[in-house]
C-alpha positions as CSV (number, residue, x, y, z in Angstrom):
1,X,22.7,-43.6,-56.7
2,X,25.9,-45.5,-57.9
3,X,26.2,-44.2,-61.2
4,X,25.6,-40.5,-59.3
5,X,27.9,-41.4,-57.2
6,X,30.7,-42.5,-59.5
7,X,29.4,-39.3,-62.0
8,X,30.5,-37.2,-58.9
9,X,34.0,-39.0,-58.1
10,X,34.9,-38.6,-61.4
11,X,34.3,-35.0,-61.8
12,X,36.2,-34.4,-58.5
13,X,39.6,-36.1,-59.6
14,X,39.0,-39.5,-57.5
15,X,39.8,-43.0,-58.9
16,X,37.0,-45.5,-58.6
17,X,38.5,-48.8,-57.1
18,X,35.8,-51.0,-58.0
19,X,32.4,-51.7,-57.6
20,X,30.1,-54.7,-55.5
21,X,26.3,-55.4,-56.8
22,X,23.8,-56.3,-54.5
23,X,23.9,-59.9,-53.5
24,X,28.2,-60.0,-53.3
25,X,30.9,-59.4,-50.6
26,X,33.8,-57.7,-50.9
27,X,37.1,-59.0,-51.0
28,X,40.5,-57.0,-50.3
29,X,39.8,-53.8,-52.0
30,X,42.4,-51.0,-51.2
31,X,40.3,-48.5,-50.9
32,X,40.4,-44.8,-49.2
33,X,36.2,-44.9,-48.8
34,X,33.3,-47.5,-49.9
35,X,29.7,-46.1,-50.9
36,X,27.2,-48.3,-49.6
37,X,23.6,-47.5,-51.4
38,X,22.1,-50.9,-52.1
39,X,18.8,-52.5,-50.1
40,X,17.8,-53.0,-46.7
41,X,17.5,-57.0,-46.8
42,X,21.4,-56.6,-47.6
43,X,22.8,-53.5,-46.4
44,X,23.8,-54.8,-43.1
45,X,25.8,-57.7,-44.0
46,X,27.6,-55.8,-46.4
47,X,28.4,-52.8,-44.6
48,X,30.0,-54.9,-41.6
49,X,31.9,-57.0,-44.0
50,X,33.7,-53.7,-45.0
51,X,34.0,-52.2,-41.5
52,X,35.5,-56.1,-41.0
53,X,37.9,-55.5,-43.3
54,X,38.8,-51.6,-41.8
55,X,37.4,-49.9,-45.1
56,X,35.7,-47.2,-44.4
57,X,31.6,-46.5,-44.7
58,X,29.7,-44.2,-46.1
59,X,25.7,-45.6,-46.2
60,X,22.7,-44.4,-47.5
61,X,20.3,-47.2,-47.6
62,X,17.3,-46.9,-45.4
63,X,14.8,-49.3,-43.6
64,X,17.8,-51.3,-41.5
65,X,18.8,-51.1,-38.3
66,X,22.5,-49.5,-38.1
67,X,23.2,-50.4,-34.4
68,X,25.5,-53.3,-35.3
69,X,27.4,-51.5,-37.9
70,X,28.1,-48.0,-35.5
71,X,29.5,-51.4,-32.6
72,X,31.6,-52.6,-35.4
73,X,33.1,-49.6,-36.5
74,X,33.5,-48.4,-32.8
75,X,34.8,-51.1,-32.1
76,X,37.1,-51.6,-34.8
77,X,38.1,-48.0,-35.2
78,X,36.7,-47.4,-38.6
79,X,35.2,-44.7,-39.7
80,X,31.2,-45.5,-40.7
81,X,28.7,-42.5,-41.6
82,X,25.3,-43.4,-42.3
83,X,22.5,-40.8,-43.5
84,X,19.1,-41.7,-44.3
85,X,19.8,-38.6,-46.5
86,X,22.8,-36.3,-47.8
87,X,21.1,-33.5,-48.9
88,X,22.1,-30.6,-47.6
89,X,19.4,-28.9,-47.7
90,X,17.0,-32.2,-45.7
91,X,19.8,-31.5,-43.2
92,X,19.3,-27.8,-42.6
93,X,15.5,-28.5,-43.0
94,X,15.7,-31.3,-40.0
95,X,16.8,-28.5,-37.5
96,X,14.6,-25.5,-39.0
97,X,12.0,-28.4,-38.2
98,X,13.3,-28.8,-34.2
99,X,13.2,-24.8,-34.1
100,X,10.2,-24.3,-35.1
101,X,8.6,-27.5,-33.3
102,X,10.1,-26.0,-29.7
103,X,8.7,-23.0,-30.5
104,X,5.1,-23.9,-31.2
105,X,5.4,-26.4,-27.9
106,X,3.7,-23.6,-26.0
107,X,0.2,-23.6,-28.4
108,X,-1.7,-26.9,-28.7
109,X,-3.2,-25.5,-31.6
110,X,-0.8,-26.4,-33.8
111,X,-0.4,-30.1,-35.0
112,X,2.6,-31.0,-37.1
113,X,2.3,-33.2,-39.8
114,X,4.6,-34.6,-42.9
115,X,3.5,-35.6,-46.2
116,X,6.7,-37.2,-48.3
117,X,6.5,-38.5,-51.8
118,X,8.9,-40.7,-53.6
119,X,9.4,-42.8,-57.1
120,X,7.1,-46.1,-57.4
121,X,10.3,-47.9,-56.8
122,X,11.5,-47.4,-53.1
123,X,11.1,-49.6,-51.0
124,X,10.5,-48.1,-47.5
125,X,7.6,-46.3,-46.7
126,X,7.3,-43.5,-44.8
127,X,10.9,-42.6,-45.7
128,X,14.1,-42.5,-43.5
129,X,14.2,-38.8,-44.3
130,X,10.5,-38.5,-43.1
131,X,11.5,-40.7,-40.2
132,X,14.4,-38.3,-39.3
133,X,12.1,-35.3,-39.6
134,X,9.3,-36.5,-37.6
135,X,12.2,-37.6,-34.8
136,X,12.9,-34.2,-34.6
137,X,9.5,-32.8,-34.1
138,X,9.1,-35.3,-31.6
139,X,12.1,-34.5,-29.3
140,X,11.3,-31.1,-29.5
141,X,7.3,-31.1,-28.8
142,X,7.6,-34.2,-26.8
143,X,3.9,-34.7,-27.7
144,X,2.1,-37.2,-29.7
145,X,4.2,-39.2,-32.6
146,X,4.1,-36.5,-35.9
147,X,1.7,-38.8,-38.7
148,X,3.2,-39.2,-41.8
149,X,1.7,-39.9,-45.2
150,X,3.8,-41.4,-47.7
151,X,3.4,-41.5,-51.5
152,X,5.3,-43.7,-54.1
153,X,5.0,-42.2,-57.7
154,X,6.7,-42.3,-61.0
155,X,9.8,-40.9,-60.5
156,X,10.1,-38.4,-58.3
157,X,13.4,-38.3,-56.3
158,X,12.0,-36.8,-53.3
159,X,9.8,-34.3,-51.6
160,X,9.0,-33.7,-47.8
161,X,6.7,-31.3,-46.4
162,X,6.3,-30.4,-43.0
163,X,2.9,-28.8,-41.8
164,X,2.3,-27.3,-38.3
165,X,-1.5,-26.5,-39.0
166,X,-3.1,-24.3,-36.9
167,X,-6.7,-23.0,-36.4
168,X,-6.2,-19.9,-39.1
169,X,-2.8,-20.5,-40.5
170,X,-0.7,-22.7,-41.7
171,X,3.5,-22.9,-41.6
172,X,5.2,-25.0,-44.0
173,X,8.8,-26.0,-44.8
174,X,9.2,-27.8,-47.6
175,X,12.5,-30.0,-49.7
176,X,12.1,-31.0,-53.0
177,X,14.9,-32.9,-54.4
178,X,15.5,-32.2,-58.8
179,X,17.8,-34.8,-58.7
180,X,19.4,-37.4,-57.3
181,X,22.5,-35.9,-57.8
182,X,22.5,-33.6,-54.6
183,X,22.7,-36.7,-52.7
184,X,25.8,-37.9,-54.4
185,X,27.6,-34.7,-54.3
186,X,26.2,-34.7,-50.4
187,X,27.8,-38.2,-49.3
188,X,31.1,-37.7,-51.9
189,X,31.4,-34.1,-49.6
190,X,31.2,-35.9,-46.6
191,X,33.3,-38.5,-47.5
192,X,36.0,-36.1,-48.4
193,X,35.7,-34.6,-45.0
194,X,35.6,-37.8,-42.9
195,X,39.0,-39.3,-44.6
196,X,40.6,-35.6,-43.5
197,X,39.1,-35.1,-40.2
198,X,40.9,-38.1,-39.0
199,X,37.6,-39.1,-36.8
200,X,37.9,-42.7,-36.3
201,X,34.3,-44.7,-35.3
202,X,30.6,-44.0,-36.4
203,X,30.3,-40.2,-37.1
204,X,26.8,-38.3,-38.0
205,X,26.1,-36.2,-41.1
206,X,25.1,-33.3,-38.3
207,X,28.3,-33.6,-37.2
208,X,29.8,-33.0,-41.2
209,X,27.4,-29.8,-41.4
210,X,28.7,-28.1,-38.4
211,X,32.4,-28.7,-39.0
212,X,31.7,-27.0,-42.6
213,X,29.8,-24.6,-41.1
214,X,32.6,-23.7,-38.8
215,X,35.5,-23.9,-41.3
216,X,33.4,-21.4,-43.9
217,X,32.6,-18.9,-41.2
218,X,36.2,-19.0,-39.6
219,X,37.4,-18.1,-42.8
Protein backbone atom coordinates (compact mmCIF):
# COMPACT_ATOMS: atom_id res chain seq x y z
CA UNK A 1 0.00 0.00 0.00
CA UNK A 2 3.05 2.47 0.35
CA UNK A 3 4.50 2.17 -2.90
CA UNK A 4 0.60 2.57 -4.24
CA UNK A 5 0.35 5.24 -2.33
CA UNK A 6 3.53 7.11 -3.22
CA UNK A 7 2.69 5.79 -7.22
CA UNK A 8 -0.47 7.87 -6.71
CA UNK A 9 1.14 11.18 -5.05
CA UNK A 10 3.47 11.29 -7.62
CA UNK A 11 1.17 11.10 -10.51
CA UNK A 12 -0.99 13.87 -8.89
CA UNK A 13 1.90 16.63 -8.59
CA UNK A 14 2.55 15.99 -4.63
CA UNK A 15 6.07 15.94 -2.98
CA UNK A 16 6.71 12.94 -0.86
CA UNK A 17 8.31 14.20 2.51
CA UNK A 18 9.56 11.12 3.71
CA UNK A 19 8.73 7.85 4.67
CA UNK A 20 8.66 5.65 8.42
CA UNK A 21 8.95 1.66 8.31
CA UNK A 22 7.25 -0.29 10.64
CA UNK A 23 8.93 -0.51 14.05
CA UNK A 24 10.09 3.64 13.88
CA UNK A 25 8.60 6.94 15.18
CA UNK A 26 8.53 9.92 13.48
CA UNK A 27 10.42 12.84 14.24
CA UNK A 28 9.59 16.55 13.06
CA UNK A 29 8.40 16.00 9.57
CA UNK A 30 6.81 19.12 7.93
CA UNK A 31 4.35 17.59 6.41
CA UNK A 32 0.68 18.61 4.79
CA UNK A 33 -0.75 14.71 5.45
CA UNK A 34 0.94 11.25 6.78
CA UNK A 35 -0.32 7.82 5.21
CA UNK A 36 -0.53 5.45 7.91
CA UNK A 37 -0.82 1.58 6.29
CA UNK A 38 1.54 -0.51 8.45
CA UNK A 39 0.27 -3.38 11.18
CA UNK A 40 -2.11 -3.59 13.97
CA UNK A 41 0.51 -4.53 16.77
CA UNK A 42 1.98 -0.93 15.75
CA UNK A 43 -0.51 1.23 14.15
CA UNK A 44 -1.63 2.76 17.31
CA UNK A 45 1.42 4.03 18.71
CA UNK A 46 2.37 5.46 15.54
CA UNK A 47 -0.62 7.07 14.57
CA UNK A 48 -0.81 9.09 18.04
CA UNK A 49 2.76 9.98 17.77
CA UNK A 50 1.78 11.92 14.57
CA UNK A 51 -1.53 13.32 15.88
CA UNK A 52 1.15 14.30 18.98
CA UNK A 53 3.01 16.06 16.82
CA UNK A 54 -0.34 17.88 14.96
CA UNK A 55 0.41 16.05 11.49
CA UNK A 56 -2.41 15.05 10.11
CA UNK A 57 -3.81 11.10 9.70
CA UNK A 58 -4.88 9.25 7.13
CA UNK A 59 -5.10 5.26 8.33
CA UNK A 60 -5.88 2.24 6.76
CA UNK A 61 -4.66 -0.56 8.89
CA UNK A 62 -7.13 -2.80 10.34
CA UNK A 63 -7.58 -5.10 13.45
CA UNK A 64 -6.77 -1.97 16.17
CA UNK A 65 -8.88 -0.23 18.12
CA UNK A 66 -8.95 3.59 16.88
CA UNK A 67 -10.82 5.06 20.01
CA UNK A 68 -7.52 6.63 21.38
CA UNK A 69 -6.37 8.07 18.20
CA UNK A 70 -10.21 9.85 17.21
CA UNK A 71 -9.55 11.40 21.54
CA UNK A 72 -6.23 12.50 20.44
CA UNK A 73 -7.00 14.18 17.38
CA UNK A 74 -10.24 15.68 19.02
CA UNK A 75 -8.51 16.63 21.39
CA UNK A 76 -5.66 18.06 19.77
CA UNK A 77 -7.52 19.48 16.75
CA UNK A 78 -5.93 17.35 14.16
CA UNK A 79 -7.39 16.12 11.53
CA UNK A 80 -7.38 11.92 11.64
CA UNK A 81 -9.43 9.77 8.98
CA UNK A 82 -9.38 6.13 9.40
CA UNK A 83 -11.08 3.57 6.88
CA UNK A 84 -10.91 -0.04 7.19
CA UNK A 85 -11.16 0.54 3.37
CA UNK A 86 -10.95 3.49 0.57
CA UNK A 87 -12.55 2.02 -2.07
CA UNK A 88 -15.02 3.72 -3.36
CA UNK A 89 -16.91 1.35 -4.52
CA UNK A 90 -16.85 -0.92 -0.58
CA UNK A 91 -18.23 2.50 0.43
CA UNK A 92 -21.18 2.69 -1.88
CA UNK A 93 -21.53 -1.12 -1.36
CA UNK A 94 -21.76 -0.61 2.68
CA UNK A 95 -25.02 1.59 2.24
CA UNK A 96 -26.58 -0.52 -0.78
CA UNK A 97 -25.98 -3.18 2.03
CA UNK A 98 -28.03 -1.04 4.90
CA UNK A 99 -30.78 -0.47 2.11
CA UNK A 100 -31.32 -3.58 1.19
CA UNK A 101 -30.95 -5.12 4.91
CA UNK A 102 -33.90 -2.50 6.13
CA UNK A 103 -35.78 -3.60 3.52
CA UNK A 104 -35.72 -7.35 3.91
CA UNK A 105 -36.29 -6.62 7.89
CA UNK A 106 -39.95 -7.38 7.22
CA UNK A 107 -39.33 -11.25 5.86
CA UNK A 108 -37.47 -13.70 8.23
CA UNK A 109 -36.82 -15.65 5.28
CA UNK A 110 -34.00 -14.03 4.28
CA UNK A 111 -30.62 -14.53 6.20
CA UNK A 112 -27.66 -12.35 5.21
CA UNK A 113 -24.42 -13.68 5.03
CA UNK A 114 -20.72 -12.45 3.85
CA UNK A 115 -18.08 -14.44 2.37
CA UNK A 116 -14.61 -12.17 1.95
CA UNK A 117 -11.42 -13.45 0.51
CA UNK A 118 -8.08 -11.92 0.78
CA UNK A 119 -4.07 -12.64 -0.05
CA UNK A 120 -2.37 -15.44 2.22
CA UNK A 121 -0.61 -12.49 3.78
CA UNK A 122 -3.22 -10.38 5.85
CA UNK A 123 -3.35 -10.57 8.95
CA UNK A 124 -6.93 -9.99 10.20
CA UNK A 125 -9.52 -12.30 9.64
CA UNK A 126 -12.73 -11.72 8.92
CA UNK A 127 -11.65 -8.33 7.39
CA UNK A 128 -12.35 -4.74 8.63
CA UNK A 129 -14.17 -4.23 5.38
CA UNK A 130 -16.29 -7.40 6.20
CA UNK A 131 -16.58 -6.11 9.73
CA UNK A 132 -17.87 -2.74 8.38
CA UNK A 133 -20.37 -4.51 6.15
CA UNK A 134 -21.76 -6.85 8.55
CA UNK A 135 -22.09 -3.62 11.04
CA UNK A 136 -24.37 -2.34 8.62
CA UNK A 137 -26.57 -5.23 8.10
CA UNK A 138 -26.76 -5.38 11.67
CA UNK A 139 -27.97 -1.80 12.48
CA UNK A 140 -30.37 -2.06 9.91
CA UNK A 141 -31.99 -5.80 10.64
CA UNK A 142 -31.24 -5.49 14.28
CA UNK A 143 -31.33 -9.27 14.19
CA UNK A 144 -28.83 -11.87 14.85
CA UNK A 145 -24.87 -10.92 14.22
CA UNK A 146 -24.47 -11.46 10.02
CA UNK A 147 -21.69 -14.81 9.89
CA UNK A 148 -18.83 -14.19 8.02
CA UNK A 149 -16.42 -16.59 6.31
CA UNK A 150 -13.12 -15.41 5.65
CA UNK A 151 -10.52 -16.82 3.09
CA UNK A 152 -6.75 -16.00 2.82
CA UNK A 153 -5.38 -16.92 -0.66
CA UNK A 154 -2.47 -16.13 -2.95
CA UNK A 155 -2.90 -12.85 -3.80
CA UNK A 156 -5.98 -11.65 -4.21
CA UNK A 157 -6.48 -7.92 -3.12
CA UNK A 158 -9.96 -8.27 -2.04
CA UNK A 159 -13.37 -9.59 -2.60
CA UNK A 160 -16.68 -9.35 -0.46
CA UNK A 161 -19.88 -10.78 -1.16
CA UNK A 162 -22.91 -10.20 0.57
CA UNK A 163 -25.81 -12.85 0.46
CA UNK A 164 -29.44 -12.29 1.71
CA UNK A 165 -30.53 -16.08 0.94
CA UNK A 166 -33.86 -16.68 0.83
CA UNK A 167 -36.19 -19.78 0.41
CA UNK A 168 -36.15 -19.55 -3.70
CA UNK A 169 -33.83 -16.73 -4.42
CA UNK A 170 -30.92 -15.35 -3.77
CA UNK A 171 -29.72 -11.36 -3.80
CA UNK A 172 -26.14 -10.67 -4.04
CA UNK A 173 -23.87 -7.54 -4.01
CA UNK A 174 -20.64 -8.21 -4.61
CA UNK A 175 -16.81 -5.89 -4.69
CA UNK A 176 -13.97 -7.25 -6.15
CA UNK A 177 -10.93 -5.20 -5.87
CA UNK A 178 -8.20 -5.66 -9.34
CA UNK A 179 -5.85 -3.79 -7.59
CA UNK A 180 -4.65 -2.38 -4.83
CA UNK A 181 -4.44 0.72 -6.45
CA UNK A 182 -8.14 1.87 -5.89
CA UNK A 183 -7.28 2.06 -2.39
CA UNK A 184 -4.44 4.43 -2.89
CA UNK A 185 -6.13 6.69 -5.21
CA UNK A 186 -9.22 6.35 -2.47
CA UNK A 187 -7.18 7.52 0.70
CA UNK A 188 -4.80 10.18 -1.66
CA UNK A 189 -8.71 11.53 -2.78
CA UNK A 190 -9.67 11.83 0.65
CA UNK A 191 -6.67 13.28 1.74
CA UNK A 192 -6.89 15.93 -0.76
CA UNK A 193 -10.30 16.80 0.52
CA UNK A 194 -9.66 16.70 4.30
CA UNK A 195 -6.50 19.29 4.03
CA UNK A 196 -9.28 21.69 1.95
CA UNK A 197 -12.30 21.16 3.90
CA UNK A 198 -10.64 22.67 6.83
CA UNK A 199 -12.47 19.93 9.24
CA UNK A 200 -10.32 19.84 12.20
CA UNK A 201 -10.73 16.28 14.50
CA UNK A 202 -11.49 12.60 13.52
CA UNK A 203 -13.63 12.72 10.30
CA UNK A 204 -15.21 9.49 8.48
CA UNK A 205 -14.69 8.34 4.85
CA UNK A 206 -18.85 8.49 4.68
CA UNK A 207 -18.51 11.83 5.48
CA UNK A 208 -15.69 12.32 2.29
CA UNK A 209 -18.36 10.46 -0.07
CA UNK A 210 -21.25 12.75 0.63
CA UNK A 211 -19.36 16.06 0.43
CA UNK A 212 -18.17 14.70 -3.15
CA UNK A 213 -21.36 13.61 -3.81
CA UNK A 214 -22.73 17.06 -3.15
CA UNK A 215 -20.04 19.12 -4.80
CA UNK A 216 -20.50 16.86 -8.33
CA UNK A 217 -24.22 17.17 -8.22
CA UNK A 218 -24.24 20.96 -7.36
CA UNK A 219 -22.31 21.43 -10.21
Amino acid sequence: MGKAIETVLSARGHVIAGKIDEGDRPGDLAVDVAFEFTTPASAEGLVCSLLSKRTPVISGTTGWDTAGAANLAREQKVPFLHSPNFSIGVAVMKRLAAQAAALFSPFSSFEPGILERHHAAKKDAPSGTAKLLASAVDTARRSAPVPVVALRQGGQPGEHILFFEGESECLELVHRARSRAIFAAGAVAAAEWLLASGRLGPVSFDEFLDAASRERTSR
